[in-house]
C-alpha positions, 0 to 999 in steps of 0.5 A, a space after each residue: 444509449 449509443 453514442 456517435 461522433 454526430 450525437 456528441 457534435 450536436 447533443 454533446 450528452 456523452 463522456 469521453 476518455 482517449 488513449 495513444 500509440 507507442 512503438 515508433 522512436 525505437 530500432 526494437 523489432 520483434 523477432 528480432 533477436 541475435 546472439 549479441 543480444 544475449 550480452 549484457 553491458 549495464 550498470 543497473 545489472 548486478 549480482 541481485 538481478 535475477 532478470 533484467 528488462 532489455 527494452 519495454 515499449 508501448 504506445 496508445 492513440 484514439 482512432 475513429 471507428 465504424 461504430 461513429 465514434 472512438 477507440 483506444 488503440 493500445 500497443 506494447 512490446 517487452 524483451 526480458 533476459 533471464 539471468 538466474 531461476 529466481 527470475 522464472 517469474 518475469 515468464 509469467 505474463 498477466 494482460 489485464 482487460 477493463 469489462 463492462 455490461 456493455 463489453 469488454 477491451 479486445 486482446 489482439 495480435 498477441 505474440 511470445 517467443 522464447 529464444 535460447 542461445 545453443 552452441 552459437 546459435 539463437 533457437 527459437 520456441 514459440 508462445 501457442 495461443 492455446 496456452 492463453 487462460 482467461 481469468 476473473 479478476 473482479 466484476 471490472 477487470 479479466 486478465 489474459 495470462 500464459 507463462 513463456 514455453 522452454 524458460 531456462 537461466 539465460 533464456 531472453 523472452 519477447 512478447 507484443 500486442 494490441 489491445 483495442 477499446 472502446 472504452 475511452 475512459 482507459 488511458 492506459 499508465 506507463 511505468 518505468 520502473 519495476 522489480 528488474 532493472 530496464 535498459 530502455 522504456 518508453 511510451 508515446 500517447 497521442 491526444 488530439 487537441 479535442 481532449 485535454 488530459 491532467 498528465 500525473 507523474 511521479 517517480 525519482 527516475 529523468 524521463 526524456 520527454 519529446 513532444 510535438 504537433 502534427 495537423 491530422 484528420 480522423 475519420 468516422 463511420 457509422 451504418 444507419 442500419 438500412 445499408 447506407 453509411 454516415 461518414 465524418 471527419 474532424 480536422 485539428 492538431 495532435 499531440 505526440 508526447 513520448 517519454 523515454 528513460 535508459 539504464 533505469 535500476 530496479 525499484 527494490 523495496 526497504 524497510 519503512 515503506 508504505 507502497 511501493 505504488 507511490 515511488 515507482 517512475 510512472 505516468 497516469 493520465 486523467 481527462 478533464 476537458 473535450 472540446 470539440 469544434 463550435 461547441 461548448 468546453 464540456 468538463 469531464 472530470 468533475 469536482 468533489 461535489 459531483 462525485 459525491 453526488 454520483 457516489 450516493 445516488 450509485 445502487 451500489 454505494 449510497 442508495 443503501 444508506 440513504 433509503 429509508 431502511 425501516 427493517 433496522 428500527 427493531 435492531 437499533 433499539 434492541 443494540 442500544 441500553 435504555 436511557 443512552 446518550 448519543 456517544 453511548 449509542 454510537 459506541 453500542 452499535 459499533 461494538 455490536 457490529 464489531 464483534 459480530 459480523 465477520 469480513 471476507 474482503 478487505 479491498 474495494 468501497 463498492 457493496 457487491 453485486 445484487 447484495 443488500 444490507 439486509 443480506 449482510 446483517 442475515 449472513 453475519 458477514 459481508 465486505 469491508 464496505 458492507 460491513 461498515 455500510 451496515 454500521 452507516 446505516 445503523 447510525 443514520 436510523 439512531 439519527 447520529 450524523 454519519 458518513 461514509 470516507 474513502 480511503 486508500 491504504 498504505 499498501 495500494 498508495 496514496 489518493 490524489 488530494 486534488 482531483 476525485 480519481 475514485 480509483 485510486 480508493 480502495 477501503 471505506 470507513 465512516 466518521 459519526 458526529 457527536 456532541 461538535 466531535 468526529 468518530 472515525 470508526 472500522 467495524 471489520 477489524 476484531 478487537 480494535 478499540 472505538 475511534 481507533 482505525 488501522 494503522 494502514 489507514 493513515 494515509 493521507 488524504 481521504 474522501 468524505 461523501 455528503 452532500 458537502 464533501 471534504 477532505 480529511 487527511 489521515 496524517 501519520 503523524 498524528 498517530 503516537 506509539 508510546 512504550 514504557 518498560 520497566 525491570 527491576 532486578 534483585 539478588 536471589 535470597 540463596 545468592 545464586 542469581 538474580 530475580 525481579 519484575 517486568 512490566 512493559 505498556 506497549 503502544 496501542 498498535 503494539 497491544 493490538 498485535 498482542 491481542 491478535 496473537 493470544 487470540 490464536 495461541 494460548 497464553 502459555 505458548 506466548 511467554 514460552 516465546 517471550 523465554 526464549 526471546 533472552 539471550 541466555 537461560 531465563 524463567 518466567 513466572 506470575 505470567 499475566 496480559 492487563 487490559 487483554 479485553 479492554 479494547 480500547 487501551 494498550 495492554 500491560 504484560 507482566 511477569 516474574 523473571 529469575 536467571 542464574 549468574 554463579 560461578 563464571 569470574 565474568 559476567 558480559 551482560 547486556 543491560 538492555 536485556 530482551 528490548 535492544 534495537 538489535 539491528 540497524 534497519 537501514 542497510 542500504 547504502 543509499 535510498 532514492 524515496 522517502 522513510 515512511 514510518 506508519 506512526 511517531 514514537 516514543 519508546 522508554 526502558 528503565 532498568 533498577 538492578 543490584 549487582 549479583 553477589 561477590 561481583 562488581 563492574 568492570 566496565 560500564 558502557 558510556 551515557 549517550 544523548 544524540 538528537 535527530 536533525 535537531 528537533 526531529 528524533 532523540 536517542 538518550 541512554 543515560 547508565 551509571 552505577 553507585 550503592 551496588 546497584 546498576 541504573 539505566 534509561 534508554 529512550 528513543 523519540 522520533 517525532 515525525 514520521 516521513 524522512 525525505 531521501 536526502 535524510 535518509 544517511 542522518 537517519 541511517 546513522 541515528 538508528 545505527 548509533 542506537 543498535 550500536 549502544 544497545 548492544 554494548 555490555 556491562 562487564 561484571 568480575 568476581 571479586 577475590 576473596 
């Protein structure tokens, strides 16, 4: 149904979603390019810039239209300096637009112009519109895309335009951070006091910010279809919010990180209230309860699992052995899915287009969601109490814990009760144990659909990788070397990598790789993986390992062998975001080795026990040497998962300290006869 400015005014039956303007509060012009601008002076540009932001500047404002309602009107213009072939990137420029049955968003006014300074003089090479391609991104989003005509190293490029929508719902985000370091950002919204916005906001980076009230009128007009045409106005004040940030660094990614989404300087807008005059507050954003109503009456989500789905009787009873108990059922038919169905795309909770589950289980193969809307389904027609979760990855960041932003959820699972206990179950990933999720999934909070929806938070923390490795190591019957066991039970994430490499290589060419993992000459022998097909626990890896040691009068010899922390994995000096490591740990080496044959020690590197912020990590290395024997045990404990930045040096220097000692050796000399 169409929607105008009198029907809202009188019905008030429609949603509204508003969006701003942006240029004014700046001197950028575009075309206006000299050859003093090709000069740099900043102290965010450095030798690892390859290209650097001179000025970003954006605006949205909602104007009335000729349709009797609203649009979007949205305005950008960017000015990048190429420093080096590595910043060639920053010439391809991708616009994405919001598509709907009923439209889509307008791309106008769209301008590039490549500029290169020569013998003095700035030349111009302009962007043709012939070279703007038009590509699919999904079933909601296109994108304009065109890569800048004449790019060299030192070229500044400059491009602007508009995007007109009527889609109010789009209000665009600004981010002032990015891979290049930026000069000057800054971005303007003006909200008429009808619409009330939740303003979300992240980033380490000050922003300016400069608000004030102007009284104003819009106006609307709407032809009746015989000629003649309806005109409004409404009269009140509006908001102008502008949001400025100078000399701002590249956001680098380090080790440790889970999006670089959730540390990037940016503003995002959701609307939750209209008010328009003499009529009532109309809420927009809703609550949890209505989303997840919406999401399970929606055709693409909930109708398919919540219909009766009479075709999976046969099926279900096929899966499950007779006489099962409900967790034994729940088990079967997650391993059923598991193991034979496969996933073609990992993003998104929705079930594609004119695809039923029926389609899916014929196919053998669906998304992410259709795979794991099958086992739903499957459970809802055992009787088991099953819902749907969303969540959202550590790649794509994190989920708003306060508001129902479905966009901001980008993978779905399902949680099965049995017997009072939760079963949060992935069917798309081969060989992943029951109960267990990807690592990837512990990202907070995440959204159970039902008609008493909840929140789950899926803490990192709660996931521990324990490792124990042990080697023992005895003297050669021919006194030539050193021969023994290693056995090693890795955490299960670590077993699960395990299993993912030996299902693409042979178990051969596994421990080849492991024999050349040494530092010196090493055979390996009575080569096994325990647990290989159990996929519920960690694997075991196993094997016989002999080295030779005659001859040299010293012997420099890392006791860690093939499991030091060879490298410390903060080198940054400093760091602006939080560590986020994806799960605790608790690592333990043991070491039991006789001294080789006509040696002994010269020189044994120190006991050590460091703790983390007190109770927050322990690094242990404890070594001695008695009875012609070398012992040592190392452990590392870390038992929290996020570091803030202000830990970040503690952190540094706890992990350092670790690389440091696991690289110190045992001196071994060879004793005169």
């Amino acid at each position: 149904m169409r929607t105008t400015l009198f029907s809202v005014l009188l019905l008030l039956t429609f949603f509204l979603f508003p969006i701003a303007d942006a240029q004014e509060g700046t001197n950028l012009k575009f075309g206006k390019v000299t050859a003093a601008d090709f000069t740099l002076h900043s102290p965010v540009v450095d030798s690892n810039s390859s290209a650097v932001v001179l000025a970003d500047v954006g605006s949205s404002r909602i104007e009335g239209n000729n349709k009797g309602w609203f649009s979007l009107i949205h305005k950008r213009t960017t000015r990048i300096k190429i420093l080096n072939k590595k910043g060639f990137d920053a010439g391809n420029v991708s616009i994405e637009l919001y598509v709907s049955p009923e439209g889509e968003e307008k791309l106008t006014d769209v301008k590039g112009i490549t500029y290169n300074l020569e013998n003095g003089t700035v030349q111009q090479t302009k962007l043709e519109a012939a070279n703007i391609f038009k590509e699919k991104q999904d079933r909601r989003w296109t994108a304009r895309k065109f890569t800048f005509p004449n790019l060299k190293e030192g070229s500044i490029l400059e491009y602007t335009y508009t995007i007109e929508s009527e889609f109010l719902f789009n209000l665009r985000p600004w981010e002032f951070q990015g891979a290049y370091p930026r000069l000057f950002t800054q971005y303007t919204v003006y909200i008429p006091e009808f619409f009330q916005y939740v303003f979300l906001s992240q980033g380490y980076i000050p922003l300016k910010n400069a608000k004030k009230d102007v009284f104003k009128t819009w106006s609307v007009s709407e032809s009746n279809g015989t000629q003649a045409t309806e005109h409004y106005s409404l009269t009140g004040y509006e908001t102008q919010n502008t949001w400025s940030a100078t000399d701002v660094p590249a956001l680098k990614e380090e080790p440790f990180t889970s999006s670089l989404h959730n540390h990037n300087s940016k503003i995002d807008f959701q609307l939750s209230q209209y008010r328009f005059p003499n009529t009532p507050v109309k809420d927009i954003m809703g609550n949890w309860v209505t989303a997840s109503e919406q999401l399970l009456k929606h055709e693409n989500f909930g109708a398919e699992i919540t219909r009766p789905n009479f075709w999976l009787n046969d099926v279900v009873k096929e899966i499950i052995p007779a006489g099962a108990s409900e967790l034994e059922a729940v088990q079967a038919l997650y391993s059923f899915v598991r193991d034979h169905f496969t996933t073609t795309q990992a993003n998104g909770f929705y079930i594609s287009d004119q695809t039923t589950l029926k389609d899916v289980y014929r196919k053998k193969s669906g998304t992410v969601a259709e795979v794991n809307m099958l086992l739903i389904a499957m459970l809802k027609q055992r009787g088991i109490a099953v819902n749907p979760v969303l969540l959202s990855t550590r790649s794509h960041g994190w989920a708003n814990p306060f508001y129902p932003l479905l966009g901001r959820y980008n993978y779905i699972i399902c949680t099965a009760r049995v017997d009072g206990k939760s079963y949060y179950l992935d069917a798309t990933r081969p060989r992943l144990g029951f109960g267990k999720l990807p690592a990837e999934c512990y990202n907070g909070m995440g959204f159970m659909v039902s008609t008493t929806p909840q929140n789950i938070n899926f803490d990192p923390d709660s996931l521990r990788e324990q490792k124990t490795t042990l080697l023992f190591l005895v003297n050669k019957a021919d006194g030539k070397g050193l021969e023994g066991s290693f056995s090693s039970t890795p955490g299960y994430y670590e077993s699960f990598r395990i299993r993912d490499q030996l299902a693409t290589k042979d178990m051969d060419s596994y421990f080849k790789e492991a024999e050349k993992s040494y530092s010196f000459p090493m055979k390996l022998s009575d080569t096994q993986v325990d647990s290989l097909k159990k996929f519920d626990f960690p694997v075991t890896v196993r094997y016989k390992m002999s080295f030779d040691t005659e001859g040299e009068d010293m012997i420099y010899l890392n006791p860690m062998f093939g499991e030091a922390v060879k490298s410390n994995p903060f080198v940054s000096a400093e760091r602006k975001y939080p560590v986020e490591m994806p799960f605790t740990m608790y690592q333990v080496f043991v070491l039991n080795m006789e001294l080789p044959k006509g040696y002994e020690v010269e020189e044994l590197p120190k006991s050590t026990r460091v703790m983390l912020n007190d109770n927050e990590g322990m690094f242990e290395y404890l070594i001695s040497s008695s009875g012609g024997r070398i012992m040592l045990q190392s452990k590392i404990d870390i038992r929290k998962t996020t570091f803030q930045a202000e830990d970040y040096q503690t952190l540094r220097d706890f992990f350092g300290h670790i690389a440091k000692k696991h690289g110190e050796q045992v001196v071994l000399k060879k004793i005169k006869q």
